[in-house]
C-alpha positions in Angstrom: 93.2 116.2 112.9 89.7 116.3 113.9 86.8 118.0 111.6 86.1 120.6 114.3 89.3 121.7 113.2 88.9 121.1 109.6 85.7 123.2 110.0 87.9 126.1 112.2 90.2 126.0 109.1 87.5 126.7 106.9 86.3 129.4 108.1 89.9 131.1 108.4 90.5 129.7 104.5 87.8 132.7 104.2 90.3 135.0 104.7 92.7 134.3 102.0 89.9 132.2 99.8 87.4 135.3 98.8 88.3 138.2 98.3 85.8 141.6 98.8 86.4 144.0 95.8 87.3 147.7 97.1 85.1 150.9 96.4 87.4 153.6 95.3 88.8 152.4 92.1 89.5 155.3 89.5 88.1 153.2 86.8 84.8 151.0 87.3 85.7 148.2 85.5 83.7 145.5 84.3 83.7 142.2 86.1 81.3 140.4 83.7 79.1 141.2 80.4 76.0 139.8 78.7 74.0 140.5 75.7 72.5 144.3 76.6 74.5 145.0 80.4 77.0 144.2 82.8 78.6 144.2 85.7 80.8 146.7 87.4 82.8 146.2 90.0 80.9 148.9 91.8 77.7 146.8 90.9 80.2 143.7 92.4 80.8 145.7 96.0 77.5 146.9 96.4 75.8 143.4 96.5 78.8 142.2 98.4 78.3 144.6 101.1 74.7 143.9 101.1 75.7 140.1 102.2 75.8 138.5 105.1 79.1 136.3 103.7 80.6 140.1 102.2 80.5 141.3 105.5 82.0 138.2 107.1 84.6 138.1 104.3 85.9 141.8 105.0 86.1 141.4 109.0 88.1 138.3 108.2 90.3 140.4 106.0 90.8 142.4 108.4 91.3 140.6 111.2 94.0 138.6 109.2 95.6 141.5 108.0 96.1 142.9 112.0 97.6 139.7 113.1 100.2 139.6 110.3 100.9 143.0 111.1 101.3 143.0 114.9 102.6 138.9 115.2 103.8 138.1 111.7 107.4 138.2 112.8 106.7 135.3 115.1 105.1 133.1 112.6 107.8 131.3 110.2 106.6 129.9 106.4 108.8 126.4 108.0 106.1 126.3 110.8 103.1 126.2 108.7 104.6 124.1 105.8 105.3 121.9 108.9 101.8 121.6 109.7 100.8 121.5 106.5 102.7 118.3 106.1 101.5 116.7 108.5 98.0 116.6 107.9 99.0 115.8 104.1 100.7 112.7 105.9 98.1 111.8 108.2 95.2 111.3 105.4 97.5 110.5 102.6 95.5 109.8 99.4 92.7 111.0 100.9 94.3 114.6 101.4 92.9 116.5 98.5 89.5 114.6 99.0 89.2 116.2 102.8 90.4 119.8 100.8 87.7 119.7 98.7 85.3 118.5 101.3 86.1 121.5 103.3 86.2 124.1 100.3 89.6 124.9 100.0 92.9 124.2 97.9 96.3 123.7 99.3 97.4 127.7 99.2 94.0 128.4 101.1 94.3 125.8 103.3 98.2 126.9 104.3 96.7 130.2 105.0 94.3 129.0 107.6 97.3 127.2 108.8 99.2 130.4 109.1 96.0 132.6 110.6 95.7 129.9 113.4 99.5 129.9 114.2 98.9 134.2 114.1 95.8 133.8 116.4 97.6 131.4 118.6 101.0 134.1 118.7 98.2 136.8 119.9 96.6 134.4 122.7 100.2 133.7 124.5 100.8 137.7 124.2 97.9 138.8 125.0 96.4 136.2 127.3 99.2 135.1 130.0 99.0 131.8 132.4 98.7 132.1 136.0 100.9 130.0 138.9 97.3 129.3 140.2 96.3 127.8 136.8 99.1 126.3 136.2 99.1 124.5 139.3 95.6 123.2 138.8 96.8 122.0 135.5 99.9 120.2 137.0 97.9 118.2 139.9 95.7 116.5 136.9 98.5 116.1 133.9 99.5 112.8 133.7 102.8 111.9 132.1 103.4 109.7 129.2 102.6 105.8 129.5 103.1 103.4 126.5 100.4 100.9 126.1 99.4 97.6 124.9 95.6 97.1 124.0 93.4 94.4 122.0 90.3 95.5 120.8 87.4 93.4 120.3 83.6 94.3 119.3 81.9 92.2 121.9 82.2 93.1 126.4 82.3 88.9 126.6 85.5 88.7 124.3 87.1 91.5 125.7 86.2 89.7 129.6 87.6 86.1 127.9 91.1 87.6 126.9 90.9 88.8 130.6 90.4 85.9 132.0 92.9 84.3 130.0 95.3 86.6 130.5 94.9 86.2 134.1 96.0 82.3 133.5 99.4 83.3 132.2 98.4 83.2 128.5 100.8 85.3 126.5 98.9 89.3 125.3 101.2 89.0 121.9 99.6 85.7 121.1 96.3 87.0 121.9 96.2 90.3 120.0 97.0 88.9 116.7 94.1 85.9 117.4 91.3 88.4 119.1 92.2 92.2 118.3 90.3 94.1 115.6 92.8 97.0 115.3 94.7 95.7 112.1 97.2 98.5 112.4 98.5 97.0 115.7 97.4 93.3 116.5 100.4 92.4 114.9 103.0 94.5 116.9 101.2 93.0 120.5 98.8 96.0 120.3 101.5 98.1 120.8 100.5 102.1 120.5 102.9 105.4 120.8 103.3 106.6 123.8 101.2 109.3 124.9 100.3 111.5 128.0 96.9 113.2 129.3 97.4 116.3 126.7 96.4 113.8 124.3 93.2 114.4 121.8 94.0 111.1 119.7 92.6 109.0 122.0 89.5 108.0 123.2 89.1 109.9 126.9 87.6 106.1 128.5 90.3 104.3 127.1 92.8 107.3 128.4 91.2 106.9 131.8 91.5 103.4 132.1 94.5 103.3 131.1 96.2 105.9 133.5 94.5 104.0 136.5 97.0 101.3 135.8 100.0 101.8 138.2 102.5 98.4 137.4 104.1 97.5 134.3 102.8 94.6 133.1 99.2 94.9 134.5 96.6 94.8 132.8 92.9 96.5 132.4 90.3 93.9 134.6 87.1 94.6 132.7 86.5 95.4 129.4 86.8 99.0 128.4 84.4 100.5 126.3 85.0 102.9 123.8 83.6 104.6 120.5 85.4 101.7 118.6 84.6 98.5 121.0 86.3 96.8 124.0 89.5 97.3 124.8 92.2 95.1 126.8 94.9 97.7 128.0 98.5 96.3 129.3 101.0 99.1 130.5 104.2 98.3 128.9 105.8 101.6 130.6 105.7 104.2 132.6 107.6 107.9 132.9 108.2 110.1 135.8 105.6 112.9 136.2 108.9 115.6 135.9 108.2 118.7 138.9 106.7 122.2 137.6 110.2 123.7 138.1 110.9 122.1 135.2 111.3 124.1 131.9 110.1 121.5 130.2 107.0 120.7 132.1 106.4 124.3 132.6 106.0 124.9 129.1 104.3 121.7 128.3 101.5 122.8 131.1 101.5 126.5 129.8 100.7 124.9 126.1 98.0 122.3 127.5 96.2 125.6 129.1 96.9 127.9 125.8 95.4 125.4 124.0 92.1 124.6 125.4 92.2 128.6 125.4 92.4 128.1 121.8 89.0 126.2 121.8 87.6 129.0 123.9 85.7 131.2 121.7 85.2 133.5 124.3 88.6 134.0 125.1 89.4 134.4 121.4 87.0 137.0 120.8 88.6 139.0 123.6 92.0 137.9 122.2 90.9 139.5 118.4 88.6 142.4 120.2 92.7 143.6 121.3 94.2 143.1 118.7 92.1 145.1 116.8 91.7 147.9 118.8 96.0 148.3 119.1 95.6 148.4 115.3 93.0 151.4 115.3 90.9 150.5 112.7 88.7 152.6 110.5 85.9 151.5 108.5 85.5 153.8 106.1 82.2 152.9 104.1 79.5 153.8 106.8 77.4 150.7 105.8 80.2 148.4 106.7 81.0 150.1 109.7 79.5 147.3 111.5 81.2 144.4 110.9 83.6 144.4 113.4 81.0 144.7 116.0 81.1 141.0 117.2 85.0 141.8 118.2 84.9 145.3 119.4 81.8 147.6 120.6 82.1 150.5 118.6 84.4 150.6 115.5 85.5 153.8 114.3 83.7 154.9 111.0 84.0 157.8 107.7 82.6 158.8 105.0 
């Protein structure tokens, strides 16, 4: 999980983290005292409307609110626990740190979870794929590989495990001696297989690694990367499957919906629908602009 999504999440833990007090109550009770005033909840809403974050806060209600409504039935608590647990797996003890770091708890951070998976239900509904696109996206997809790679900080190490490599000296024996990457020198440098959908990985050491055609050959200059110099053996290779396919169909169709995903453009088209099927009314007239970043004109009353 990347912090561009970590920071995404954040923003959506605005939803469920802060909540914007409403107007009409019959009673204006008091949301804090001190010696000679207080403060009303209509004292509380007024400021809050006032604010940029108050503002941000009640389009962000709403927006949630309209996706659960139209798209809730296609969202499933096992899907975003199942998220959920896998980022708590991925940083482990560091988990709650990264919460914290981000401003949320666990509930709020489910939530985001759940507004994404919403948002995501809305783009496939909304949004759909083209042959022509996914056509485009087939001729560069490039199907799953498994690896071997030792990494090294210095271009004249990686280009000596080359050259040693070329005079039959055995890449096991050489990553645990040379490679840096304690999580795999031991296991020949051995990484999970992956394809060209792939974020994990660095996009050079991708690249190179996709040029290699034979099992058992091997990179023939050092490749450089945000973490050093890689050596990259292919250990296998898989059949790229035909677009006729279901199951390459859909993995292309989810490769294009999900750079879709990163498209704020596209999403703000995607919400700007979604909230104008749900025919929303603003009701306080100095609020009646909040939705104005999704939708041109919102409806308004006093």
């Amino acid at each position: 999980m990347t912090n561009k999504y970590w920071k995404r999440a954040a923003i959506f833990a605005a939803v469920a983290g802060l909540a914007l007090t409403t107007a009409a109550c019959s009673q204006d009770k008091t949301v804090a005292s001190y010696k000679g005033g207080k403060i009303t909840q209509q004292d509380y809403y007024n400021k809050m409307k006032e604010s940029q974050a108050g503002k941000s806060t009640l389009a962000s209600m709403i927006i949630e609110n309209t996706l659960e409504q139209q798209y809730g039935s296609k969202v499933s608590k096992k899907q975003v626990d199942k998220q959920y647990n896998a980022a708590k797996k991925q940083y482990g003890s560091q988990f709650e740190a990264i919460l914290q770091q981000n401003g949320m708890t666990a509930s709020s951070y489910k939530d985001s979870i759940k507004t994404q998976l919403l948002s995501e239900a809305a783009l496939k509904d909304i949004k759909k794929v083209s042959k022509k696109q996914e056509q485009k996206a087939y001729k560069s997809y490039q199907p799953k590989i498994t690896v071997e790679h030792i990494l090294v900080s210095k271009k004249e190490t990686a280009q000596n495990i080359i050259n040693q490599l070329n005079k039959g000296a055995d890449f096991k024996t050489l990553a645990a001696k040379y490679s840096t990457d304690t999580a795999t020198k031991k296991k020949s440098g051995k990484l999970p297989a992956f394809d060209s959908t792939d974020t994990s990985l660095d996009s050079s050491f991708k690249k190179a690694a996709f040029k290699l055609t034979k099992v058992g050959q091997i990179t023939q200059t050092p490749v450089k990367s945000q973490y050093g110099y890689h050596v990259i053996k292919l250990v296998k290779k898989t059949k790229k499957q035909p677009l006729s396919d279901p199951a390459m169909k859909k993995k292309i169709d989810n490769q294009l919906y999900n750079k879709m995903m990163q498209d704020s453009t596209t999403m703000q088209s995607v919400i700007s629908t979604v909230l104008k099927r749900a025919d929303v009314s603003i009701k306080d007239n100095d609020l009646k602009d909040v939705l104005s970043q999704y939708i041109s004109t919102s409806k308004s009353s006093n």
